[in-house]
N, C-alpha and C positions, 0 to 999 in steps of 0.2 A: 835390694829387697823392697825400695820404698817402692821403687818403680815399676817392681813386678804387682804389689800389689795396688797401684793407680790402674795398671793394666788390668787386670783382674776386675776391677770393680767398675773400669768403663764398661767393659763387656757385660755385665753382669744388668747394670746401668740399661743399657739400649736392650739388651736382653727382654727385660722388664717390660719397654717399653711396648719393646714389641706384642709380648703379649697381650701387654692391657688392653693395645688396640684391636688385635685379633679376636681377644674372649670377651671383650665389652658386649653389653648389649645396645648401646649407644654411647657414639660420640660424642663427649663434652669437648668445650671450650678450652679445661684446662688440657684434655689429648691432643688437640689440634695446636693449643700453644706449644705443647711439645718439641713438633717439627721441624719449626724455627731452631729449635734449640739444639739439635742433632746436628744440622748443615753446620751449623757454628761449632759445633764440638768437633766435629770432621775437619774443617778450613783451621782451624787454629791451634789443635794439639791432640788430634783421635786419626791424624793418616793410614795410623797402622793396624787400626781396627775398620777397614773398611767393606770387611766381610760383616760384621754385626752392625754398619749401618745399615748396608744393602738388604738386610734381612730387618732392618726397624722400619727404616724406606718401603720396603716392599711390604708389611702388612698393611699402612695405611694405601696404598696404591691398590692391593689388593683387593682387601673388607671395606674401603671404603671408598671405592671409584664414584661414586652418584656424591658423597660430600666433597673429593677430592675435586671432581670436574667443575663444582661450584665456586670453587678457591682458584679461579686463573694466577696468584701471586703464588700460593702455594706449588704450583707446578713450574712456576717460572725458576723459583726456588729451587726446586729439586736437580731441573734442569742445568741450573748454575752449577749447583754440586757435580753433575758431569761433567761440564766446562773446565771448571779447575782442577778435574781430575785428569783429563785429558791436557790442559796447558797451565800446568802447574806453572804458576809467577808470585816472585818475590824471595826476598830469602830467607823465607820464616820468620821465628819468635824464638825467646827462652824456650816456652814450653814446646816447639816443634822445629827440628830441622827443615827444610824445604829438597826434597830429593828431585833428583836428576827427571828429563823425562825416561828415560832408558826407565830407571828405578820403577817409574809409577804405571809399565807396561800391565803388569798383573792387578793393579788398582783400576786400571782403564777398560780391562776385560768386563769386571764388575758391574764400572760405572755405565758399559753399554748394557747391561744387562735390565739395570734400569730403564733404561729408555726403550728395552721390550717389554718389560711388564707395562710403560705406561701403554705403550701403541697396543697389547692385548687386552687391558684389563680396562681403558679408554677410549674405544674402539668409536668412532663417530662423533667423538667429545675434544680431539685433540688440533681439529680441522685447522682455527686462526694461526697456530704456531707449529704447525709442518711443516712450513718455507725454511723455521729457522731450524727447526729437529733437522733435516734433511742436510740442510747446508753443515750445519754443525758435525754432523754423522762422516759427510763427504771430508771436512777439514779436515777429522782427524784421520781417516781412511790417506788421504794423499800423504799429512804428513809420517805415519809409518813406512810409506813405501818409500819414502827417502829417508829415513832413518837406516839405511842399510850403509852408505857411505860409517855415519857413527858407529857401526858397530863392527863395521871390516878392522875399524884401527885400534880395537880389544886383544885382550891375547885371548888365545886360543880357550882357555876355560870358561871366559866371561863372554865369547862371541857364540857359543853353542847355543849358553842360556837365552840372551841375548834374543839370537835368532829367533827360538822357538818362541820367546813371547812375544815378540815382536806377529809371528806367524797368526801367533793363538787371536792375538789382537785382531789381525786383519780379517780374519773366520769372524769372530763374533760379530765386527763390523757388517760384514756380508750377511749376515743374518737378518741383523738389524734390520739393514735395506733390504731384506727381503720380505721382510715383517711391516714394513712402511710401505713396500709395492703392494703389499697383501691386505694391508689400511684401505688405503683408497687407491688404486690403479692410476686414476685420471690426474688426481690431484699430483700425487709423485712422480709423476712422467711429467706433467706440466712445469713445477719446480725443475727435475731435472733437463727439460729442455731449456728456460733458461738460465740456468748453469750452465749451459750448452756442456753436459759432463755426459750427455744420452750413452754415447757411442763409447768414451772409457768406459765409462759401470760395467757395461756387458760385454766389453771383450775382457775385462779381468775378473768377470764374473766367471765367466767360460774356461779363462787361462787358470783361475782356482779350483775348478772342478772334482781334482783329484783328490784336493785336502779337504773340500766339503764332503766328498764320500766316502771319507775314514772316518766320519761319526755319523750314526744316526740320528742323533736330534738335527746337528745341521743341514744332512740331506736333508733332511723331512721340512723345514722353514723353506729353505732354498726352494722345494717343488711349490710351495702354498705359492710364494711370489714369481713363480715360471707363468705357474697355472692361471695365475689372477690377470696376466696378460692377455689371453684370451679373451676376457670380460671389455677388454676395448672394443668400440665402434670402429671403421675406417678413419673418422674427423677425429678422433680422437688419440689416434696412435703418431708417436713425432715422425718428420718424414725421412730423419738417420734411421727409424726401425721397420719402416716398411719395404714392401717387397722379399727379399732372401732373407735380409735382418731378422724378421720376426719370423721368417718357415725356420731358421736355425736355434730358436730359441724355442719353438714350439719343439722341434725333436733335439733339443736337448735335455727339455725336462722330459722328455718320453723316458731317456734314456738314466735322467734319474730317479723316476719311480721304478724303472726296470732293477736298479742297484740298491734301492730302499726294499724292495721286494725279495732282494735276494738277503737280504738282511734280514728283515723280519723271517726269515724262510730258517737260516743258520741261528738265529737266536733261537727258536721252536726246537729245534734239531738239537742244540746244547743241552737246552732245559731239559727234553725229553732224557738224552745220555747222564746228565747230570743226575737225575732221578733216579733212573736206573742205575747208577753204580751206588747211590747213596743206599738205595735199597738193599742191592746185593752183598754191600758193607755189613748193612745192619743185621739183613740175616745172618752170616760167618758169623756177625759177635753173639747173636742169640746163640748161635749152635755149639760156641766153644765155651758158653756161662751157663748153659740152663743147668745143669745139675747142679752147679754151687750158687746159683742165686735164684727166686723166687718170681717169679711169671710178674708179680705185684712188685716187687723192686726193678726188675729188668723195665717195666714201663715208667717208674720214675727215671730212672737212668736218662734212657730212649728221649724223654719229657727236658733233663737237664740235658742233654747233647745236641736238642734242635735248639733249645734256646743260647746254647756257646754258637752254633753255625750263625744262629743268627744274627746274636754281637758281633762274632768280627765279620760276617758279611758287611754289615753295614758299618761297623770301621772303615772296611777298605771299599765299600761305594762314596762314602764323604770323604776318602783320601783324594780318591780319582776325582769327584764331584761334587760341589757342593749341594748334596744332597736335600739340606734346609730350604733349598730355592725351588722343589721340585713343585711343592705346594701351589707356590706364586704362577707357576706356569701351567697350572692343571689345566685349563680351556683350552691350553693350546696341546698339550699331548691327545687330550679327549676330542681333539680333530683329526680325522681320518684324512688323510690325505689319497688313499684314494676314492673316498666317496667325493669329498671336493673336487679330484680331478675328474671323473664321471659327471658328478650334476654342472660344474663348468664348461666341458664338452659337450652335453646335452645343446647349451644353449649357443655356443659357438657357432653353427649353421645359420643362424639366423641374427646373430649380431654383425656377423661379418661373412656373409656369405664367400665374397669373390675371393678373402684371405684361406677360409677352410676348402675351398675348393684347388686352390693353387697348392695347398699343405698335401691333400687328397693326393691327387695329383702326383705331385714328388716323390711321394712314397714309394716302394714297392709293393706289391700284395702280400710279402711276410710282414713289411712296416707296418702298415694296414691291421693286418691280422694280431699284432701285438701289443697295438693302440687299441685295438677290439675288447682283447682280452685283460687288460687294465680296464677299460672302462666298463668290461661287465663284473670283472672283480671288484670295481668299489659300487656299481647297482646293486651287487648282492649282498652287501654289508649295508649298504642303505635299506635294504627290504630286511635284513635280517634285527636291523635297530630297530626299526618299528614293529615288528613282529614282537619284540620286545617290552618296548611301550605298552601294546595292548593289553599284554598280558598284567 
């Protein structure tokens, strides 16, 4: 009981904390000393609340990127925090066990999660330590993909689990890097050339394909850093990615706005059937109450039954998702990815002539056509925002 309720009141704790940074109207000194204080409580006996740091973490990243960027020890800081989430060492304290890496798969998830809000929400600010975000990102991308020898020799109940987070890991990793390619283009290709790691990234970039397009938000990261490829010069692009390299990665990410588009299409179409049977519900109940209940009761009712859909809708969105994070990532849902891939294509001609011309070229005239119609679906969401704007 003591324990549940230490538990309770760390959450409760960083909870706090979080808000105060959130609702503040200025950051003090005593908020910022804070920070410090959270990594410590994480590294030394809060492992298992590292949904409620990620969500303390993440408002200071958030509301306060312009004080954060100014604090280079503070990010170095935070950065640690993913380190030791990722290569957990030593073998704890009284107050914490030290878990396995296997164990700290679903903590690791997390801890990249951070290191997207810093690359979104630090966008230009995070330039001097991208060599080591990168490298770091890579370490732990490789070391999961041999983590699969460890988890073959599980039994069968503990190898399922196992697997998947193992998988879910290597997805958000891929994100990450795609959110870092989506950072600065030149910069992360640079790093990554020498890591000399160019040519893996992208073939298991490619060979992931299918698991990034069983979620939408991943597709949708994934196309930002296909597309940010584009934005290279010739001098600029490594010479593993040129020629065939880069025309296959250009119509791969065609091919995944094609499958984000078909998604955004079937989510419309749910919602639309969704509506409509909730509707056609709700008339049958009027039609078999009205006589014994009153037009002015039947709309409280109505009133208290959208607000229960609402509860456990959003139970079971925070079950699937950590729903709490959606906030932190708002700049980057409120990116259109096809208006990005349109005004990036716009200027593709002319950064790289001879590479859009060879792309051109390879196509067929329905490829053509299909690249067409993507880029003028996200011009028309671009004319359609600003038409917005004016008004």
């Amino acid at each position: 009981e003591i324990a549940m309720v230490e538990k309770r009141m760390t959450m409760v704790i960083h909870a706090m904390i979080g808000a105060m940074v959130k609702f503040c109207h200025e950051m003090t000194p005593f908020l910022w000393g804070l920070l410090p204080r959270i990594i410590h409580a994480y590294r030394t006996y809060a492992l298992d609340h590292v949904s409620n740091i990620v969500s303390a973490l993440g408002q200071y990243i958030c509301y306060c990127p312009k004080g954060l960027s100014e604090k280079p020890d503070y990010i170095k800081l935070i950065l640690s925090m993913v380190e030791f989430t990722f290569f957990p060492q030593g073998q704890g304290s009284e107050e914490q066990i030290m878990p396995s890496e296997l164990d700290m798969l679903i903590p690791a998830q997390y801890a990249a999660k951070v290191v997207q809000m810093l690359l979104i929400h630090l966008k230009g600010k995070l330039d001097p330590i991208m060599s080591a975000i990168i490298q770091l990102i890579f370490k732990k991308l490789a070391r999961v993909l041999t983590l699969k020898g460890e988890i073959e020799r599980r039994n069968e109940e503990d190898k399922e689990f196992y697997i998947e987070n193992a998988n879910g890991v290597k997805i958000v990793l891929l994100e990450t890097i795609s959110l870092a390619l989506h950072y600065n283009p030149v910069l992360f290709l640079t790093v990554c050339s020498q890591m000399k790691k160019t040519s893996q990234l992208f073939t298991l970039w490619m060979e992931s394909m299918k698991d990034l397009c069983s979620q939408e938000e991943s597709l949708g990261i994934s196309t930002l850093g296909l597309t940010s490829i584009a934005l290279l010069s010739p001098n600029q692009i490594p010479p593993e990615m040129k020629g065939q390299g880069l025309l296959k990665l250009l119509s791969a990410n065609v091919q995944q706005l094609i499958e984000l588009k078909k998604m955004e299409d079937s989510k419309d179409d749910k919602g639309e059937e969704t509506d409509s049977e909730e509707e056609t519900q709700e008339f049958e109940d009027v039609d078999a109450t009205k006589d014994a209940i009153s037009e002015k009761d039947m709309e409280e009712i109505r009133g208290l039954a959208q607000k229960i859909r609402d509860v456990i809708h959003d139970d079971m969105q925070g079950a699937r998702n950590d729903a709490y994070l959606e906030e932190m990532f708002e700049p980057l849902y409120r990116l259109d990815k096809f208006q990005f891939f349109a005004q990036v294509m716009s200027r593709f001609p002319q950064i790289n002539p001879e590479a859009y011309q060879a792309w051109s070229s390879a196509m067929s005239p329905q490829q053509r056509q299909v690249v067409q119609q993507l880029i003028n679906l996200g011009m028309s969401r671009v004319a359609k925002k600003d038409e917005s704007k004016e008004r």
